[in-house]
Kinemage of the C-alpha trace (Angstrom):
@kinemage 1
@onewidth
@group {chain A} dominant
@subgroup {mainchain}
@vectorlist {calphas} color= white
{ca unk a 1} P -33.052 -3.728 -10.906
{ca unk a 2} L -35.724 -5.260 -9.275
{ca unk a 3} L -37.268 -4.675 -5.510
{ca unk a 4} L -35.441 -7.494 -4.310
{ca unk a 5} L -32.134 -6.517 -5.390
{ca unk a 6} L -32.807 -2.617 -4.336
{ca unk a 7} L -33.587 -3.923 -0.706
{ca unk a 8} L -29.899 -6.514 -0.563
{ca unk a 9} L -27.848 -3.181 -2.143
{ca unk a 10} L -29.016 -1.470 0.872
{ca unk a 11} L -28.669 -4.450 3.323
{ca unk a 12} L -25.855 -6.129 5.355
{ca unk a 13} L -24.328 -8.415 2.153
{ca unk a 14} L -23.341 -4.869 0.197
{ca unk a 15} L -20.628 -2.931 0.946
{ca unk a 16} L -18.644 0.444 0.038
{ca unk a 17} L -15.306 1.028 -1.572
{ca unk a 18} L -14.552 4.218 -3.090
{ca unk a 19} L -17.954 5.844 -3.153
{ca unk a 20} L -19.361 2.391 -4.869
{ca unk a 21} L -22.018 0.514 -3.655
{ca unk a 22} L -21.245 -3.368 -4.563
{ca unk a 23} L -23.339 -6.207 -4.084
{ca unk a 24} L -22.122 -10.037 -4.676
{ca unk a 25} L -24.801 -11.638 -6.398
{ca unk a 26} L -23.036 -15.404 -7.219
{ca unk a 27} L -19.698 -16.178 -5.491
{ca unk a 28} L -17.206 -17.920 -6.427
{ca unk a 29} L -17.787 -20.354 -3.507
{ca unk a 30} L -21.763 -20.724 -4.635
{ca unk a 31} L -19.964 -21.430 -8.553
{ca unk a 32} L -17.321 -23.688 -7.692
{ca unk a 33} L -14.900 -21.615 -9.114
{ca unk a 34} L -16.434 -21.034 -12.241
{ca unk a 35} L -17.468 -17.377 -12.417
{ca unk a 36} L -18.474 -14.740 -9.792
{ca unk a 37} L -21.212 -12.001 -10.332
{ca unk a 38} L -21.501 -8.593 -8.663
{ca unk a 39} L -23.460 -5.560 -8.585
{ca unk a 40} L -22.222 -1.971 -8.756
{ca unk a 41} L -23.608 1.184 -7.999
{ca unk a 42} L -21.420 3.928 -9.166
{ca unk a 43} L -21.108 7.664 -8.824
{ca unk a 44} L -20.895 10.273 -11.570
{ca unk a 45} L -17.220 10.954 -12.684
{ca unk a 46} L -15.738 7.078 -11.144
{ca unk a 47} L -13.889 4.596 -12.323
{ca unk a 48} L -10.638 2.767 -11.937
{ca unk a 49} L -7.056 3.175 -13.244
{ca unk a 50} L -6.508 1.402 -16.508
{ca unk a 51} L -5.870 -2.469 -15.242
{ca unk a 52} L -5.289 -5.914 -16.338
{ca unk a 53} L -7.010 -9.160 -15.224
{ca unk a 54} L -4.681 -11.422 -16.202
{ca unk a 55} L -6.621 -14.799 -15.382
{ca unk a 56} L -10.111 -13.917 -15.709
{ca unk a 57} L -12.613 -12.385 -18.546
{ca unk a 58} L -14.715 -9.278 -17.667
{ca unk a 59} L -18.438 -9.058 -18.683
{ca unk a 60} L -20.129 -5.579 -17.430
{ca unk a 61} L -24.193 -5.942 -18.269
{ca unk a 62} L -24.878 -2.534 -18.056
{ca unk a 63} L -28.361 -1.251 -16.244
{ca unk a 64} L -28.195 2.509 -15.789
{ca unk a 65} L -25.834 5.070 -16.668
{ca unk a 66} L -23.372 6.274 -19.400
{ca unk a 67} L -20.425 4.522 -18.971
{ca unk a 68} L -17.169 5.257 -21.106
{ca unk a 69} L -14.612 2.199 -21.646
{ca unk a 70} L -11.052 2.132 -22.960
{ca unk a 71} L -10.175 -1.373 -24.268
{ca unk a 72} L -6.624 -1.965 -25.644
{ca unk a 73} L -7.210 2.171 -26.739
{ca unk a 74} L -9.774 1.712 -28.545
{ca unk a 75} L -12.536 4.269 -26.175
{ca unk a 76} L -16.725 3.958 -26.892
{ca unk a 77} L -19.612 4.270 -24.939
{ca unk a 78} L -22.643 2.450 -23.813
{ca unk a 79} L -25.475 2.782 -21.897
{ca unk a 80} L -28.927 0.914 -20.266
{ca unk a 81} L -29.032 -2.559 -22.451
{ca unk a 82} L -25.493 -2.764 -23.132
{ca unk a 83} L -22.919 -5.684 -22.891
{ca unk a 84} L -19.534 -5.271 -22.699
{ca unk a 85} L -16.685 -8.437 -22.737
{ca unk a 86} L -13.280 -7.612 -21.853
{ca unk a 87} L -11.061 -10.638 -22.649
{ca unk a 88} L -8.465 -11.750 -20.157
{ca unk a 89} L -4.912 -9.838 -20.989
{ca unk a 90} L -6.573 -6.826 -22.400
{ca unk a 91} L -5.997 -3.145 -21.106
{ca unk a 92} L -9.133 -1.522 -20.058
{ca unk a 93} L -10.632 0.918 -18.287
{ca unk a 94} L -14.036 3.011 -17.531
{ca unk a 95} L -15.727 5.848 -16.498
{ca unk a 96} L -19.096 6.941 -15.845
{ca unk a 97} L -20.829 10.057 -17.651
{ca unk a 98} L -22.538 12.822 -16.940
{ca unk a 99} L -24.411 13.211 -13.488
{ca unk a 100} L -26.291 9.997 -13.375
{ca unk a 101} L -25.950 7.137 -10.986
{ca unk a 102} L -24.669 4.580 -12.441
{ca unk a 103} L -25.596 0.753 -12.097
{ca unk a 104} L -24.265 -2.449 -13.462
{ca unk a 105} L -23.515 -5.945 -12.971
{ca unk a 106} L -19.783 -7.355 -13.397
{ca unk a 107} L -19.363 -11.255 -14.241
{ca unk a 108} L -16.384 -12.303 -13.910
{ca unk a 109} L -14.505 -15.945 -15.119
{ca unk a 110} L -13.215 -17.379 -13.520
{ca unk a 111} L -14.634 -16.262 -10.108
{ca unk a 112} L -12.662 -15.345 -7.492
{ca unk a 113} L -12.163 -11.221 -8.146
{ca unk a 114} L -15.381 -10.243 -6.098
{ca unk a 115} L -12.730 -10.844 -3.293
{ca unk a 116} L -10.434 -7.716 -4.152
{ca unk a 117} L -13.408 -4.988 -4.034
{ca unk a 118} L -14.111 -6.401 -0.617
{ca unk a 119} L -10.775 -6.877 1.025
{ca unk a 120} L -10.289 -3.104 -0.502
{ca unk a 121} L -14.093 -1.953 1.180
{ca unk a 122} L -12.694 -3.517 4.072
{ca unk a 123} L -8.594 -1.800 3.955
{ca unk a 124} L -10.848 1.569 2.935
{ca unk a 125} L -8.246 2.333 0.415
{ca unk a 126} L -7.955 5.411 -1.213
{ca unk a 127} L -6.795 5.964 -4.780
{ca unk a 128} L -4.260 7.046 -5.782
{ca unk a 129} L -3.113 7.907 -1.923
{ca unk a 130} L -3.553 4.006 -1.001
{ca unk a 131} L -2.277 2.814 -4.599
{ca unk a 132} L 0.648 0.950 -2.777
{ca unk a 133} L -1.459 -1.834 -0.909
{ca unk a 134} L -3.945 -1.446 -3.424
{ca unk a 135} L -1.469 -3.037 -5.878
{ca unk a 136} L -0.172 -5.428 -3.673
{ca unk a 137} L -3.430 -7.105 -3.259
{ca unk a 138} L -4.019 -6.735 -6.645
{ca unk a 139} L -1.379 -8.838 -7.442
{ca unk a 140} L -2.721 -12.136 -5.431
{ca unk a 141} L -6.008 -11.785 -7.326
{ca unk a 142} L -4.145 -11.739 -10.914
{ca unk a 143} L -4.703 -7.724 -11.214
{ca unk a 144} L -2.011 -5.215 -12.792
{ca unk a 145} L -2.417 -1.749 -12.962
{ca unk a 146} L -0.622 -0.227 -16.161
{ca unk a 147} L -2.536 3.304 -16.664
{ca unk a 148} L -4.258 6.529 -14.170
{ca unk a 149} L -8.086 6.571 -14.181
{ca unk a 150} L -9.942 8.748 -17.359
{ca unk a 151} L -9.468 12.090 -16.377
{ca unk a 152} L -12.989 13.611 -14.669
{ca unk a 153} L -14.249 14.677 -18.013
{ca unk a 154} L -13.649 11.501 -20.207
């Protein structure tokens, strides 16, 4: 990550949700539609509850960290260099390992998600004590959750 991108994930454009540090890089306005890309700074031991994007494939570019996916049950890991493309429809999940901040970049297309991890920043939900509006808006941005998070130890 360069010195550019260190100074906006600590500037006015980022936001929190979670104990995740997000930054929108592309929008889905600046696209027209046709992907979104964020940034994510993630904590040791996060990670959401196994989910479905039903209209949109999921590319994580990953920068720093051990991360640990679960696609469709199959579970591997990757690290600094890695790409990972979840195809719309498809169970997944992740967590990240060990005691390392973690930091990658999501693309997502269509665009359009980057709005859920702010309207949920902005609601400050909680999971699993918020998971009731959480899936409501997850629904108008094409999101089901089927599945808990990994447990803290993978």
């Amino acid at each position: 990550m360069g010195p550019e991108t260190l100074a906006r994930i600590a500037g006015p454009e980022a936001f929190d949700w979670g104990g995740v540090r997000y930054l929108p890089l592309l929008t889905t306005d600046d696209s027209g539609g046709a992907l979104s890309i964020t940034t994510a700074t993630s904590p040791p031991a996060s990670g959401p509850p196994l989910h479905v994007h039903h209209d949109a494939d999921e590319t994580f570019v990953i920068h720093a960290g051990r991360h640990l996916f679960v696609l469709e049950g199959e579970t591997f890991e990757k690290g600094p260099g890695d790409v990972v493309f979840i195809p719309r429809g498809k169970e997944h999940t992740f967590q990240i390992l060990g005691t390392e901040t973690a930091h990658h970049t999501i693309i997502l297309t269509p665009g359009g998600f980057e709005g859920f991890f702010k309207e949920m920043a902005e609601k400050a939900c909680r999971i699993p004590e918020d998971m009731e509006t959480i899936v409501a808006v997850a629904e108008r941005f094409h999101l089901s959750f089927v599945g808990p998070p990994l447990p803290a130890d993978g």
